[in-house]
VMD Tcl script that draws the C-alpha trace (Angstrom):
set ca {
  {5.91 93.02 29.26}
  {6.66 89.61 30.42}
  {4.65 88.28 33.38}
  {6.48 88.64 36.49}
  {8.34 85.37 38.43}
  {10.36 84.43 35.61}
  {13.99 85.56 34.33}
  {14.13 84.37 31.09}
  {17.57 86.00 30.33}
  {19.46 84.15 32.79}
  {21.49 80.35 32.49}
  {20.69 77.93 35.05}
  {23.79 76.76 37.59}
  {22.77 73.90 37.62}
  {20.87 70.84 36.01}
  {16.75 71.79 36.11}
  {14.21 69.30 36.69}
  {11.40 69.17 34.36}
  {7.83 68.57 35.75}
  {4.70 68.01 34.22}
  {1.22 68.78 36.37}
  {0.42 65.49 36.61}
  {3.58 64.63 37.60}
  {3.59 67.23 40.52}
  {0.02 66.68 41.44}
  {0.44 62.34 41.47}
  {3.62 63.00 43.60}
  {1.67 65.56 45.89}
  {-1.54 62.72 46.39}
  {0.90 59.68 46.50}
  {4.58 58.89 46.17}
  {4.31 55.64 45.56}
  {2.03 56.10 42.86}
  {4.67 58.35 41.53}
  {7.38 56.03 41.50}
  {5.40 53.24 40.31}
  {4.10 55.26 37.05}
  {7.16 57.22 36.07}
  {10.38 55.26 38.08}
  {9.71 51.75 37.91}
  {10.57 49.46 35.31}
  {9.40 47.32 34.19}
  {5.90 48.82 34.93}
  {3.73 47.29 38.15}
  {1.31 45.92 37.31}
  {-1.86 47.83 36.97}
  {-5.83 47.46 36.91}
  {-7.90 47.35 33.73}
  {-9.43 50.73 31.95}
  {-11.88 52.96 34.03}
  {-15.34 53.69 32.19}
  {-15.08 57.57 33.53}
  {-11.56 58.03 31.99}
  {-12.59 56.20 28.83}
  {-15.54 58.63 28.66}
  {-13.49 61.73 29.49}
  {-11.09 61.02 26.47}
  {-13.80 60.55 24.11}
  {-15.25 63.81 25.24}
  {-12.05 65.31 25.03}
  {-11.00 63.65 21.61}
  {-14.50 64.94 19.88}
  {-14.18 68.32 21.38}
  {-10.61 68.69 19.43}
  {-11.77 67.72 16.71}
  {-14.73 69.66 16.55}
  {-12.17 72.25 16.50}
  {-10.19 70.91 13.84}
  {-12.99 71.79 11.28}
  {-13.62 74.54 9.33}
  {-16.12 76.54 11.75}
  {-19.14 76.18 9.48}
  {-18.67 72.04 10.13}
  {-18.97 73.01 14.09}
  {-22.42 72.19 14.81}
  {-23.78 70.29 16.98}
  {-24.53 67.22 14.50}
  {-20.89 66.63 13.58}
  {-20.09 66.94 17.43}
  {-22.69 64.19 18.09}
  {-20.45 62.14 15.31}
  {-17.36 62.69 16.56}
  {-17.99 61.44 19.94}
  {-19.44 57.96 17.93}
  {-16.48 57.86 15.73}
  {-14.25 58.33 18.87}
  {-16.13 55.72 21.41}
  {-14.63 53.04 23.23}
  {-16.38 50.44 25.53}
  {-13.31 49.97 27.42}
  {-14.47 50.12 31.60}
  {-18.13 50.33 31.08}
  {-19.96 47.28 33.15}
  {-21.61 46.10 29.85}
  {-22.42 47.08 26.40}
  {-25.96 48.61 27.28}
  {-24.04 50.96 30.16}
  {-21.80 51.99 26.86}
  {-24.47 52.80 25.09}
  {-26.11 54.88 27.35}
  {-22.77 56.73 27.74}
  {-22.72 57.61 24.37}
  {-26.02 58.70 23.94}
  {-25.63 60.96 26.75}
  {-22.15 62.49 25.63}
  {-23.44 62.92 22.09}
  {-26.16 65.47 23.96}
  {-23.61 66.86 26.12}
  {-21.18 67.85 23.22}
  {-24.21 69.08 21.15}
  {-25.11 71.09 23.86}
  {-21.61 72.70 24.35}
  {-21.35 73.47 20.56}
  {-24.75 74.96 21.07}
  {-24.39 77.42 24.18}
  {-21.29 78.38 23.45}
  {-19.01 80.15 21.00}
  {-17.37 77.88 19.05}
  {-16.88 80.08 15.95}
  {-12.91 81.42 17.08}
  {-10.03 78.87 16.19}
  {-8.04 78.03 19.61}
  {-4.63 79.56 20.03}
  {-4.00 75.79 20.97}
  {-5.23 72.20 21.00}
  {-3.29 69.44 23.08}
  {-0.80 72.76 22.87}
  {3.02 71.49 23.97}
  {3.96 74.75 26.25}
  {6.95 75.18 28.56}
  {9.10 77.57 30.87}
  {11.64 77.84 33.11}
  {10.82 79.09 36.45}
  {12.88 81.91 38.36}
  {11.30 83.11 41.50}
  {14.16 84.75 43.02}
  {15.70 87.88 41.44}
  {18.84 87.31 40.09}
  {19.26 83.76 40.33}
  {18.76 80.90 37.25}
  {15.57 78.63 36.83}
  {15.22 76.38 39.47}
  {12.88 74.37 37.13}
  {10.97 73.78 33.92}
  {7.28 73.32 33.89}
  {5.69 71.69 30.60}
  {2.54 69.75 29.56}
  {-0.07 69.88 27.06}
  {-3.01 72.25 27.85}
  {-6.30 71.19 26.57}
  {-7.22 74.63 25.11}
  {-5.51 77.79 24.66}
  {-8.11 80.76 22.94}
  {-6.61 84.16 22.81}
  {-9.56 86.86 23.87}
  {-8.55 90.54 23.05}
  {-4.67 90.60 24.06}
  {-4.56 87.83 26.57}
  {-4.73 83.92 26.78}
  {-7.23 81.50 27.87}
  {-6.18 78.52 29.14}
  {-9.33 76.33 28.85}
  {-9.36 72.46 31.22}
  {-12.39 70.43 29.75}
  {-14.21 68.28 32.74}
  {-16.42 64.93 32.86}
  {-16.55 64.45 36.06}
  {-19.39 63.52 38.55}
  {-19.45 66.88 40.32}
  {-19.44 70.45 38.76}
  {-16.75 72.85 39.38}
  {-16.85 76.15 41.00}
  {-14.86 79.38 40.97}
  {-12.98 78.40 43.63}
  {-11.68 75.18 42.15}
  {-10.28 76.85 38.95}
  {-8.35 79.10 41.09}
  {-6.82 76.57 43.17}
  {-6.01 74.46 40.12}
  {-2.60 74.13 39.99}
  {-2.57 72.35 36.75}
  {-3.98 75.96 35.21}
  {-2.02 78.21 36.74}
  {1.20 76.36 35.73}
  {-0.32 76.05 32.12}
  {-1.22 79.71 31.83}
  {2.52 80.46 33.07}
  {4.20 78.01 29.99}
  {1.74 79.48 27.86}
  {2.47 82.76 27.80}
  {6.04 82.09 27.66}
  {5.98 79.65 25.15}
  {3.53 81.90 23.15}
  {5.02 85.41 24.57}
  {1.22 86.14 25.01}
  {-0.08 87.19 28.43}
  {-2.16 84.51 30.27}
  {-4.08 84.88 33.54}
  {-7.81 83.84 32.96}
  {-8.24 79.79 33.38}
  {-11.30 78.16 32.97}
  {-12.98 74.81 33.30}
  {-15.67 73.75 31.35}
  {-17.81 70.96 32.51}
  {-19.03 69.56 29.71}
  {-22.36 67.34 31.27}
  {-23.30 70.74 33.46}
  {-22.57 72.88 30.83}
  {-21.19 74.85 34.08}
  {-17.55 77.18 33.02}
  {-15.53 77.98 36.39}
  {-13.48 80.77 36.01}
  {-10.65 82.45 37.90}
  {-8.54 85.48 36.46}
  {-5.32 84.93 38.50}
  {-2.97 88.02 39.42}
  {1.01 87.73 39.76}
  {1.14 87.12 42.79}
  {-1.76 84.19 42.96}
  {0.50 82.26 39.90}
  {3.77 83.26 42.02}
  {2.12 81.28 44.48}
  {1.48 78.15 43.08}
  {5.10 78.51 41.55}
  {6.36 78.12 44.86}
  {4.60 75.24 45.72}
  {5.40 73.94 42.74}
  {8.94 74.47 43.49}
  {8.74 72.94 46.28}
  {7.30 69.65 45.87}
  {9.97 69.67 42.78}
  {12.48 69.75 45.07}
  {11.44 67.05 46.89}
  {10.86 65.06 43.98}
  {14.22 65.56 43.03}
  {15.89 64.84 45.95}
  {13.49 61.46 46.33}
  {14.76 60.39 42.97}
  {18.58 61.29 43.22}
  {18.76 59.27 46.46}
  {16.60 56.63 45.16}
  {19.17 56.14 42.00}
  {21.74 56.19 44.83}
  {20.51 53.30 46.27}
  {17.83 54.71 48.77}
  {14.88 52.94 50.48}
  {12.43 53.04 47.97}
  {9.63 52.72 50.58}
  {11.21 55.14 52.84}
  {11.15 57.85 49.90}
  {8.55 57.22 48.26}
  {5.91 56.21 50.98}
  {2.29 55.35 49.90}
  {-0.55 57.87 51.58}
  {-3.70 55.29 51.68}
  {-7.08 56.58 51.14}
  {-10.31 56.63 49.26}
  {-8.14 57.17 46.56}
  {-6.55 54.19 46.64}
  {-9.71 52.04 45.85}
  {-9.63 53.22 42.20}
  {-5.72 53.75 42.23}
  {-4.33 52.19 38.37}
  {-1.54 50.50 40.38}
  {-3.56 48.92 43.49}
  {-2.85 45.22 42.03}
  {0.51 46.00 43.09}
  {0.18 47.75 46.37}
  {-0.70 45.98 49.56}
  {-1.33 49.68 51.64}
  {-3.65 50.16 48.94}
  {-5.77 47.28 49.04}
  {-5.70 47.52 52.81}
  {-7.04 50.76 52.56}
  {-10.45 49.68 51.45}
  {-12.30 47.77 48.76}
  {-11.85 47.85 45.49}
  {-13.89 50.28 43.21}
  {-15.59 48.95 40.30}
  {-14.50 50.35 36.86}
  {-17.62 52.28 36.26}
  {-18.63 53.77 39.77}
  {-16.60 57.10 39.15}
  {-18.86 58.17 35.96}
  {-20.98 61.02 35.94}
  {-24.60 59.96 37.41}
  {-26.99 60.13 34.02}
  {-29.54 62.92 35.12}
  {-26.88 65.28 35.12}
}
mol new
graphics top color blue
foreach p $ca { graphics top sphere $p radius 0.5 }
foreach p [lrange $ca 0 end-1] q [lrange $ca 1 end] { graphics top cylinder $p $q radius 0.2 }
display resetview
C-alpha cells in the first residue's frame, strides 16, 4: 500500500517545481539568502569556511565510509582513521583548535561505532530520493520534493530515514518530529524505494543522544502542506522576479542572530546591521560534550 498524500498515477497540468529541503527551509529563514545562493549570478560574494560545518562534513564523510566497508572493517579504529584521512583545517581559529577537533571527533565516531549497531548495510548513503506531491484527490502533483538523505536503514518492513548531527546542542524528540527536512525525506524515500517510511531519527554524534519520531499520515500530510506552500511562494517570487520584479521587494532579507554567521553577509548591508560578525569557529560544539 502506498503511503497516503500522493497520486502517483496521475500527469501534472502543469509545469512542477522541484524543491530540495534546504532549499525550502533557506527560503522559509531568509529570502534573500535564497536568492543570493540559488538565483544570483554571478554568486555574491560570500564569507570564508565555518570550523562547525567543516567538522560536520568530516563527521559525516567518515561515518559513510565507515559504512562503505565490509562490516568486520567497522570498528571503532578504522572510524578513528577515517575521520583523519577526511580532516580539513578549513574555519578552525588555528592549527592547535584543529587538532583538538580531531581528536575529539575521532572519540566521538569510535564511540558511535561502539554503542551502536553498525553491523546492517544502509538501504542508503547520500541516497538521491524523489516524489511528486498530490495532496488533493484527484488532482496532479503540485510539486516534486528531492534531496539526498544521509541514511536510509530498512528495519523489519519499513524505512529509517537517519539525519547525522554535530551541533552544539543535543536534539530531542520533539525536534525530529518537527523536522521538516525528515519528514519530506521519509516521503521521497518510500516512493523512490516503494518501501514504507515513517520513523526519522537524528543521531547526535558528540552526545551519542538518537531523537526519534515515528510520524503518522497525517503528521507527514502536514508538513506536505507547508511545504506546498512556501513552494508556491517560491515560485511565484521567482516567476515575477524573471519578469522583471523588485528583487528586494520579493525576496526581502529577515535580519537576525542568524545573520551574524550568514555565508552571504559580505554582501548584505541588513545583515551586517543586524549585529556583529561571528567568528568562524564560535558555532562548534563546546569540547566537554
Amino acid at each position: 500500500m502506498e503511503q497516503i498524500g500522493f497520486d502517483f498515477g496521475v500527469e501534472a497540468p502543469r509545469k512542477l517545481t522541484k524543491v530540495s529541503p534546504a532549499r525550502l527551509a533557506t527560503f522559509e529563514d531568509c529570502p534573500r539568502r535564497y536568492r543570493m545562493s540559488y538565483l544570483d549570478r554571478p554568486s555574491p560574494t560570500r564569507t570564508g569556511a565555518w570550523a562547525h560545518s567543516t567538522l560536520g562534513a568530516v563527521v559525516h564523510n567518515a561515518l559513510r565510509a565507515l559504512f562503505d566497508l565490509p562490516v568486520i572493517k567497522r570498528v571503532p579504529q578504522r572510524a578513528m582513521a577515517l575521520v583523519a584521512e577526511h580532516w580539513k583545517d578549513a574555519g578552525f581559529e588555528d592549527t592547535d583548535q584543529a587538532a583538538r577537533y580531531r581528536a575529539r571527533a575521532k572519540a566521538w565516531v569510535a564511540d558511535y561505532v561502539e554503542h551502536n549497531d553498525v553491523s546492517v548495510d544502509p538501504v542508503g548513503l547520500e541516497r538521491w530520493v524523489s516524489a511528486p506531491v498530490t495532496l488533493e484527490p484527484g488532482s496532479g502533483p503540485s510539486l516534486i520534493i528531492e534531496g539526498r538523505a544521509d541514511r536510509i536503514d530498512q528495519r523489519g518492513r519499513e524505512l529509517v530515514i537517519i539525519d547525522y548531527k554535530t551541533g552544539r546542542r543535543a536534539p530531542d524528540e520533539y525536534e525530529a518530529r518537527s523536522s521538516q527536512a525528515l519528514a519530506l525525506y521519509a516521503v521521497a524515500a518510500a516512493r523512490t524505494l516503494r518501501t514504507p517510511c515513517y520513523q526519522v531519527e537524528l543521531h547526535h554524534v558528540p552526545s551519542g543522544t538518537i531523537a526519534a519520531a515515528e510520524h503518522t499520515e497525517e503528521s507527514l500530510k502536514r508538513h506536505l502542506q507547508r511545504a506546498d506552500e512556501t513552494a508556491g511562494d517560491l515560485r511565484l517570487a521567482t516567476d515575477t522576479l524573471n519578469a522583471g520584479g523588485d528583487e528586494d521587494v520579493l525576496f526581502p532579507a529577515r535580519p537576525g542572530r542568524r545573520c551574524s554567521w550568514c555565508d552571504f553577509r559580505p554582501s548584505c548591508a541588513a545583515g551586517q546591521e543586524a549585529g556583529p560578525q561571528a567568528q568562524p569557529w564560535e558555532l562548534l560544539a563546546p569540547l566537554d560534550s
